[in-house]
C-alpha positions as CSV (number, residue, x, y, z in Angstrom):
1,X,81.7,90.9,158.2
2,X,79.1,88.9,159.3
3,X,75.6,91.4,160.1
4,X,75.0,89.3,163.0
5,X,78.4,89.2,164.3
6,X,78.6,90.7,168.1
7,X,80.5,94.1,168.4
8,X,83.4,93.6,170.3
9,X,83.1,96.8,171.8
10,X,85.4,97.6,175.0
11,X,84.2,98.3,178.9
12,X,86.9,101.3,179.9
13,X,87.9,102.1,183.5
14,X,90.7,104.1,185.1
15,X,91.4,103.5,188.7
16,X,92.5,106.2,191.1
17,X,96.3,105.7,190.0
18,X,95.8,106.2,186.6
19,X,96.0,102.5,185.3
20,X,93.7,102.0,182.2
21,X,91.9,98.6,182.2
22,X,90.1,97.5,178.7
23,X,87.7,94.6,178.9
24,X,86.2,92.9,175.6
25,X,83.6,90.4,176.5
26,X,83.7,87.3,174.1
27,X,81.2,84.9,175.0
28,X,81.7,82.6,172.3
29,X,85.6,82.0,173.6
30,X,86.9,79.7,175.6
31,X,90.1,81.4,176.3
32,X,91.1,84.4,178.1
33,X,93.7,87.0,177.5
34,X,95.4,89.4,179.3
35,X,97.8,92.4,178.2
36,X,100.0,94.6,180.3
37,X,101.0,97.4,178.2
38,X,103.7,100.2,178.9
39,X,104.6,103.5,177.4
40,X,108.0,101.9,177.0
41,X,109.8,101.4,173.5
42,X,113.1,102.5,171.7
43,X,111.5,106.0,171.3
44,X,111.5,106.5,174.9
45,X,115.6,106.1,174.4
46,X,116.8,109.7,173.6
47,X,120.7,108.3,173.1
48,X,122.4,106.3,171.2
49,X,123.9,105.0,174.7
50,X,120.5,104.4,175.7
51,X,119.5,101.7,172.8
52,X,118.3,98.8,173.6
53,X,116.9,99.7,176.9
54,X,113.3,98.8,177.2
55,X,114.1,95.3,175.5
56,X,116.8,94.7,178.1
57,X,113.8,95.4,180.9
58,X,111.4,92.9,179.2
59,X,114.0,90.5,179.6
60,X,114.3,90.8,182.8
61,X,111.2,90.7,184.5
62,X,111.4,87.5,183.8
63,X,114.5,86.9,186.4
64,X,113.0,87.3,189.8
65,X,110.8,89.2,192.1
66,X,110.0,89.3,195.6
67,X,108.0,86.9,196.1
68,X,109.4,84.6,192.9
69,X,113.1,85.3,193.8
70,X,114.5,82.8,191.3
71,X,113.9,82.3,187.4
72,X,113.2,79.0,187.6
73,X,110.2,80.0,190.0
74,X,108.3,81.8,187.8
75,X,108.6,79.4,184.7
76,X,107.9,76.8,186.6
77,X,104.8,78.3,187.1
78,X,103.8,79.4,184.1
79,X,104.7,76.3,182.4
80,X,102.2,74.8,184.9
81,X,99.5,77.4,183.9
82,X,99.7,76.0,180.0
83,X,98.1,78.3,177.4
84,X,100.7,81.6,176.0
85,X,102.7,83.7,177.9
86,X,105.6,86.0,176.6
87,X,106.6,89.6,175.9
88,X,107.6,91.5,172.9
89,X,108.8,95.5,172.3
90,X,108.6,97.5,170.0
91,X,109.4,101.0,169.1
92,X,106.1,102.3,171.2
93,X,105.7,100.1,173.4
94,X,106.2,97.3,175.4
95,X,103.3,94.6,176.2
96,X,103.3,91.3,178.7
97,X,100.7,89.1,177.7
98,X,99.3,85.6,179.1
99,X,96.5,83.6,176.7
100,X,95.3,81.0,178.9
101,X,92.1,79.1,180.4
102,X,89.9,80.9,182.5
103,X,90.6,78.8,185.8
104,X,93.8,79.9,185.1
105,X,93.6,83.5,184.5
106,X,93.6,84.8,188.1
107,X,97.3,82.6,188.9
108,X,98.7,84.0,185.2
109,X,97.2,87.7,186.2
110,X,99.1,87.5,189.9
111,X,102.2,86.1,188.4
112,X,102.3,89.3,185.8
113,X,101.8,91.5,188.3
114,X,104.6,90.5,190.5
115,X,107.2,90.3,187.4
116,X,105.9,93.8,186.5
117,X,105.7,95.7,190.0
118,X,108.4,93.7,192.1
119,X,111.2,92.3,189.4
120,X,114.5,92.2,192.0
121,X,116.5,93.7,188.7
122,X,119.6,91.6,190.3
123,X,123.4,92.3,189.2
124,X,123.6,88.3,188.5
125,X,120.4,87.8,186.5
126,X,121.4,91.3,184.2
127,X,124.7,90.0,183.6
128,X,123.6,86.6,182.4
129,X,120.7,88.3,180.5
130,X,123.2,91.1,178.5
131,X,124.7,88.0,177.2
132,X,121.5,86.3,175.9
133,X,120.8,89.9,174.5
134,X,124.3,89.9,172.7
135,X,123.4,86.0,171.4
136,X,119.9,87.9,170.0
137,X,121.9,90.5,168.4
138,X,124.1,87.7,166.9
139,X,121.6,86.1,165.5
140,X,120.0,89.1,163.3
141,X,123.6,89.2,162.1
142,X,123.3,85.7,160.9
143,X,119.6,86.7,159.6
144,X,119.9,88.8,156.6
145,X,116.7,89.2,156.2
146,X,116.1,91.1,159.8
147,X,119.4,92.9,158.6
148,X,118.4,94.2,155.7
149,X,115.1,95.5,157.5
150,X,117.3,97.2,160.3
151,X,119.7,98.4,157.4
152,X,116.6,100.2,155.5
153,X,115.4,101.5,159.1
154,X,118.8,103.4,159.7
155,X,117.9,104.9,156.0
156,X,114.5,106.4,156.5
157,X,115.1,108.0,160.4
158,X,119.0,108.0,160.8
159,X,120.0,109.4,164.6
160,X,117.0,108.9,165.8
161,X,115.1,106.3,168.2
162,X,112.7,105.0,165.8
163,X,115.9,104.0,163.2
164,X,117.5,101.6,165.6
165,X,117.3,98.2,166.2
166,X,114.2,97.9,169.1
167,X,117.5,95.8,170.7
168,X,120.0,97.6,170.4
169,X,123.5,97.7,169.3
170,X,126.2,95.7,171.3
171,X,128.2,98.0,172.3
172,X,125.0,99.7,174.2
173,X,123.9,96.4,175.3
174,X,127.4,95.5,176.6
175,X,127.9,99.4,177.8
176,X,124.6,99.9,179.8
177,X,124.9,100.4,183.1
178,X,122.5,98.2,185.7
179,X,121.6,101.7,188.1
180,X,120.0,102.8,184.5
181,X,117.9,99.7,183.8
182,X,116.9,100.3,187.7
183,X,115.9,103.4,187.1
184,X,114.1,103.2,183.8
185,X,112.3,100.0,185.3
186,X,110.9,102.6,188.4
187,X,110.0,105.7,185.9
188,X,108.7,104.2,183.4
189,X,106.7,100.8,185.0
190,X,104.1,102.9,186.7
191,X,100.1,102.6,186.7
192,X,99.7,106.1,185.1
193,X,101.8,104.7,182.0
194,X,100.0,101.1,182.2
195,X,97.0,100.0,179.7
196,X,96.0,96.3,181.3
197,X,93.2,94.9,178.2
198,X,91.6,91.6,179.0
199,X,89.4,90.1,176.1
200,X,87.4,86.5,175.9
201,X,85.3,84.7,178.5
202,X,85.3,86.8,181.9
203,X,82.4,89.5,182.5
204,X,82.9,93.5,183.4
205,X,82.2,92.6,186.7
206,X,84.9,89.9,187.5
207,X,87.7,91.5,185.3
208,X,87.4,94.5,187.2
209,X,87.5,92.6,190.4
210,X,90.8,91.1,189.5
211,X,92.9,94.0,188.3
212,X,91.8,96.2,191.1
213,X,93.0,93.4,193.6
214,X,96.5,93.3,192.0
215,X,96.7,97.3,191.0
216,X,95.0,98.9,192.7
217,X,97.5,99.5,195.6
218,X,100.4,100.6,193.1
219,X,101.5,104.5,193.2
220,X,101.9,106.3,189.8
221,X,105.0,107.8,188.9
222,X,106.5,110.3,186.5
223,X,107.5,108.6,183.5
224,X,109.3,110.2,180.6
225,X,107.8,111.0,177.0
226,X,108.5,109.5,173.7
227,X,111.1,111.0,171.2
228,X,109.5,113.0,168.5
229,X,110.4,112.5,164.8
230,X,112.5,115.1,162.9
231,X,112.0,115.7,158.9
232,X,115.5,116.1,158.4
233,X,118.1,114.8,158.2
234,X,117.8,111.4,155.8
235,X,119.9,108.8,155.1
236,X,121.5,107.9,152.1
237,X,119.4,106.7,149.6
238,X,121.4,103.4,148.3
239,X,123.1,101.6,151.5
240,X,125.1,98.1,150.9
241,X,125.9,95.2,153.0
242,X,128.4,93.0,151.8
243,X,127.6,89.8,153.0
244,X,128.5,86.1,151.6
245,X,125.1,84.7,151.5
246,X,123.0,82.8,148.7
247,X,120.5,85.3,148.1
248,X,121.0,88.8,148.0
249,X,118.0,90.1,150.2
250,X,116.3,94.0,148.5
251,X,114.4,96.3,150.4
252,X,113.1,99.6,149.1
253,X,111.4,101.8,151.5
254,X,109.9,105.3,151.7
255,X,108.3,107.5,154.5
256,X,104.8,106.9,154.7
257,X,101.8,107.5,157.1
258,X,101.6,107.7,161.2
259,X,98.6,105.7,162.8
260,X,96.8,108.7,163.0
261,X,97.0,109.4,159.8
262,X,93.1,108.3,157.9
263,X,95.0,107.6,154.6
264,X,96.6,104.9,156.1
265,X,93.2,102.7,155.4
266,X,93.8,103.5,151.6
267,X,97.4,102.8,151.5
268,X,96.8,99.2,153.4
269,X,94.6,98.8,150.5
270,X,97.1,99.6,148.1
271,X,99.8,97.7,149.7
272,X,97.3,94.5,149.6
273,X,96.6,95.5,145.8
274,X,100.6,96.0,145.0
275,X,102.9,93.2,147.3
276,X,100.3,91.2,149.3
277,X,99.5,87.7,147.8
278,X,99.5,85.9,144.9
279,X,97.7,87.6,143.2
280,X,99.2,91.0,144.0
281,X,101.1,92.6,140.6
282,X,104.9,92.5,142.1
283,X,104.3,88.6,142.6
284,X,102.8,88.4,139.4
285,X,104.9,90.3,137.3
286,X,108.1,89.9,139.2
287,X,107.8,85.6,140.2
288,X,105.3,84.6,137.5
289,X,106.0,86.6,134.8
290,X,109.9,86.9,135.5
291,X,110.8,84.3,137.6
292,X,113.3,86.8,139.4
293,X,112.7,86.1,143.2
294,X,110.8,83.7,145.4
295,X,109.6,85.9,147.8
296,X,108.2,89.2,147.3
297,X,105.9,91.3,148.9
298,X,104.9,94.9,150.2
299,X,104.1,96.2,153.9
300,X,103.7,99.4,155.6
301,X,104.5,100.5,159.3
302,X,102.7,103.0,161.2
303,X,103.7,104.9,163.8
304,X,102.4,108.1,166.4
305,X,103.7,110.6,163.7
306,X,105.7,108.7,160.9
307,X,105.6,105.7,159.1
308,X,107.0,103.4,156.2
309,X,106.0,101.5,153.3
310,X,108.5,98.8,152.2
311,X,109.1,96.3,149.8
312,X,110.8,93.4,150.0
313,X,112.6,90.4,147.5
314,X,114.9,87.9,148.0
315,X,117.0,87.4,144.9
316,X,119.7,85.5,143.5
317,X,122.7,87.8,143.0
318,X,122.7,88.1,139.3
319,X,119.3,88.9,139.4
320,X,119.4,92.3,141.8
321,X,119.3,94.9,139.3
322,X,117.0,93.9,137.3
323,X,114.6,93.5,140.1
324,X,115.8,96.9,141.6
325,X,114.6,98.0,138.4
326,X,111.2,95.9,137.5
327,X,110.1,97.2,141.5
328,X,110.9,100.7,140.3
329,X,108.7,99.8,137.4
330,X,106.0,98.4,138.9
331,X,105.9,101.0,141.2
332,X,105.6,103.7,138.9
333,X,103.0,101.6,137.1
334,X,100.5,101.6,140.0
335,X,99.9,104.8,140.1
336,X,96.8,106.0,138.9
337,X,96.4,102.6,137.3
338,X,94.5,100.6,140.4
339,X,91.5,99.5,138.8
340,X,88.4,98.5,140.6
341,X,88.4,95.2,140.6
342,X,91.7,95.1,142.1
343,X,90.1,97.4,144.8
344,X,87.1,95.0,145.3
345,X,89.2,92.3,145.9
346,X,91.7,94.2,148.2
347,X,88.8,95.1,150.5
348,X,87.9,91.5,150.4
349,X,91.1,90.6,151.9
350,X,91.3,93.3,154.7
351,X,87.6,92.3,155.5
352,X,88.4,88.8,156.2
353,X,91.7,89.5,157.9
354,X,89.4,91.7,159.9
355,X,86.9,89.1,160.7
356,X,89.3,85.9,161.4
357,X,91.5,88.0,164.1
358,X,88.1,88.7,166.3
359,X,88.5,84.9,166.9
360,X,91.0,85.0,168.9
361,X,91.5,86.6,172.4
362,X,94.9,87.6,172.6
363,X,94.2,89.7,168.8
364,X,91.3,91.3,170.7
365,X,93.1,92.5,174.1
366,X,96.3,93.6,171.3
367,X,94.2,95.1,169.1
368,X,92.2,97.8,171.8
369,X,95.3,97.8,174.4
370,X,97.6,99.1,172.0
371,X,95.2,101.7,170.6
372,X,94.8,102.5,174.4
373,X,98.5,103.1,174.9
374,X,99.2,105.1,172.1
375,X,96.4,107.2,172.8
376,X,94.4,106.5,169.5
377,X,90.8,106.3,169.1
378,X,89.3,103.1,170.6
379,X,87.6,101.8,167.2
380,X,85.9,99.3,167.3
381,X,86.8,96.5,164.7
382,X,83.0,97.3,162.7
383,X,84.3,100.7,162.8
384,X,87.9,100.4,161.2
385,X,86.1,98.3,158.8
386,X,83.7,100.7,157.6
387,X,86.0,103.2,156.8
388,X,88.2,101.2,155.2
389,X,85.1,100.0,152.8
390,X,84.7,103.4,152.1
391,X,87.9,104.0,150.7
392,X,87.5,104.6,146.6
393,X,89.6,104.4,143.8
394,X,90.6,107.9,143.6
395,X,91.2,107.6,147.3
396,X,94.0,104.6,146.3
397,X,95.1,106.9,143.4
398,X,96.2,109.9,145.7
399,X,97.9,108.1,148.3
400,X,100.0,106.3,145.9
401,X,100.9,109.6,144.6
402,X,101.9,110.9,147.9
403,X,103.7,108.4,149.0
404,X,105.7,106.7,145.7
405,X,107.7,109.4,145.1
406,X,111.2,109.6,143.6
407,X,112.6,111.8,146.0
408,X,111.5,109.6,148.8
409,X,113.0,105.9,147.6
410,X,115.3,104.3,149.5
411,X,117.1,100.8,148.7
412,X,118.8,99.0,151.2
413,X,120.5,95.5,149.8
414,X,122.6,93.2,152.0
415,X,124.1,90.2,150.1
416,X,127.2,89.7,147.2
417,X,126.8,93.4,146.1
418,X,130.5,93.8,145.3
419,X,129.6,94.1,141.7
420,X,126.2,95.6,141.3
421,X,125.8,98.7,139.5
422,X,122.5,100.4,140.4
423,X,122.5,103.8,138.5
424,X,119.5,104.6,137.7
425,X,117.8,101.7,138.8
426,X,115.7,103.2,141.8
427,X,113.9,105.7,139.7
428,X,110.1,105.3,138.8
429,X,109.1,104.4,135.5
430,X,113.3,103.6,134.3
């Protein structure tokens, strides 16, 4: 990164009801973003019954409020404000977020606020929305690469929250009773479990103005805490999805690192090093050298006390055990074998990842509002940087030891599999 680059450190303030509000001065941007985030995610979801729940919610806060009483209202609106406005949730979380102009930042800010803090929750708009939920579900069934990722998920934390699809199931979409999405909405949407983050061009001053004018006036509440991860039990370690499909689409997984968790800077390295890129050895040895698969790659998922590290191919049929295999392989190959030129150019990679995101508002209000929500420490992006330049070789060496382990592989394949015989092909060095 760039010596003369601004830090994009963050003002913090807490108002009397508890709501946190971030705000990252840009002054080079000509955007502004705002992010409503909410200790709301699949592992506030106890039950199986109870699956699917917060994504249900984000839905529909979109349907209707007090003062917006039909659909049509509020995206008329916000299709009249331009820029990016949407929702997403995830296991932790869930986060409303608007990218716009700034003339247009206090109409997108009021508009959030009234989906967030006055959504009518009607029976009409949640019976019409548990059918576009069902079509969602449909469609990962018709996506076999989301499949295969949910498929692995149910491997590595079976019976528990963070295993399940963020969406659901459809028989707990289809089962889940409106008084519970009425009451989840009024627990869990309160300022005391809120983190609003604006980043880009608006000063301390102003920013505080405008969320104090639009929450300020909103009583906390008593939400619920997240699910905490058990050790035991696991999956099985091989799970098959027969499915007629052109490719047959591989995932092999493992338990990794949580986001708290300072190894985690090593093992991004190593997955950039092992499955990210062109350049990385599974696309080399496996595409290039072997011509197996088109797409390969690693990633790794962190979370407040677990995490994953995954690998992914899509194959044709014939070719699935051998690349079960050559992954296997490679896998055992890379540890204790990183060199440091590999390292060097890892860390080049993360370093301009690093720097190209700080162009861009809405990565700048994610980046500090999620931290803020999940109660990690508020680094700034020079910081996480540092210590991931720090990292060494023998650093690389002993997280791949701790985390590529026999006893923690798990393959999940979904595709022709009828007549696959994988004995002994998910064990290192076979």
């Amino acid at each position: 990164m760039a010596t003369d680059a601004p830090t994009l450190a963050p003002v913090m303030h807490t108002l009397p009801n508890g709501l946190r509000l971030l705000i990252t001065t840009m002054p080079y941007a000509r955007s502004v973003s705002i992010s409503v985030y909410f200790a709301a995610g699949s592992r506030y979801e106890p039950t199986v019954e109870e699956a699917g729940l917060s994504h249900f919610l984000e839905h529909l806060c979109f349907k209707g409020t007090t003062r917006r009483p039909k659909p049509l209202d509020i995206s008329m609106e916000l299709d009249a404000i331009g820029g990016n406005i949407n929702a997403a949730t995830n296991r932790e979380l869930t986060v409303y977020y608007a990218k716009v102009t700034p003339e247009h930042l206090e109409q997108a800010t009021d508009v959030l606020a009234d989906m967030l803090r006055n959504s009518l929750l009607l029976d009409p708009e949640i019976e019409r929305e548990r059918g576009v939920i069902l079509e969602e579900l449909a469609a990962v069934e018709d996506s076999p690469t989301e499949q295969v990722g949910v498929l692995l998920d149910q491997q590595l934390w079976p019976d528990q929250p963070h295993g399940r699809d963020v969406a659901g199931t459809v028989e707990s979409v289809t089962d889940m009773p409106n008084p519970r999405i009425i009451d989840y909405y009024r627990r869990q949407y309160v300022p005391n479990a809120t983190v609003v983050s604006l980043a880009g061009a608006i000063s301390t001053e102003a920013a505080l103005d405008l969320v104090q004018r639009h929450f300020d006036d909103w009583a906390p509440g008593e939400p619920v805490d997240w699910v905490r991860h058990m050790e035991q039990p696991k999956g099985p370690r091989i799970a098959l999805l027969e499915k007629d499909t052109e490719q047959a689409h591989v995932s092999i997984g493992m338990r990794a690192l949580s986001s708290s968790d300072d190894e985690r800077y090593a093992l991004d390295l190593y997955s950039v090093i092992l499955g990210e890129g062109m350049s990385s050895r599974l696309f080399s040895r496996l595409r290039e050298e072997l011509g197996l698969c088109y797409d390969i790659h690693s990633y790794m998922s962190t979370l407040l006390d677990t995490g994953m590290f995954g690998i992914y191919a899509g194959v044709d049929p014939k070719n699935t055990q051998e690349t079960v295999r050559e992954i296997a392989r490679e896998l055992s190959r890379s540890i204790g074998s990183i060199t440091g030129d590999e390292l060097a150019r890892a860390k080049a990679v993360s370093r301009s990842r690093t720097t190209l995101r700080l162009e861009d508002t809405r990565s700048v209000a994610a980046m500090y509002g999620s931290l803020a929500i999940l109660g990690l420490p508020l680094r700034t992006p020079e910081e996480a940087l540092a210590l991931s330049q720090r990292v060494t070789l023998e650093d690389v060496h002993r997280v791949a030891q701790r985390v590529i382990r026999d006893d923690m592989l798990h393959l999940a394949i979904v595709g022709p599999t009828e007549d696959l015989d994988l004995g002994g092909t998910l064990t290192l060095g076979a």
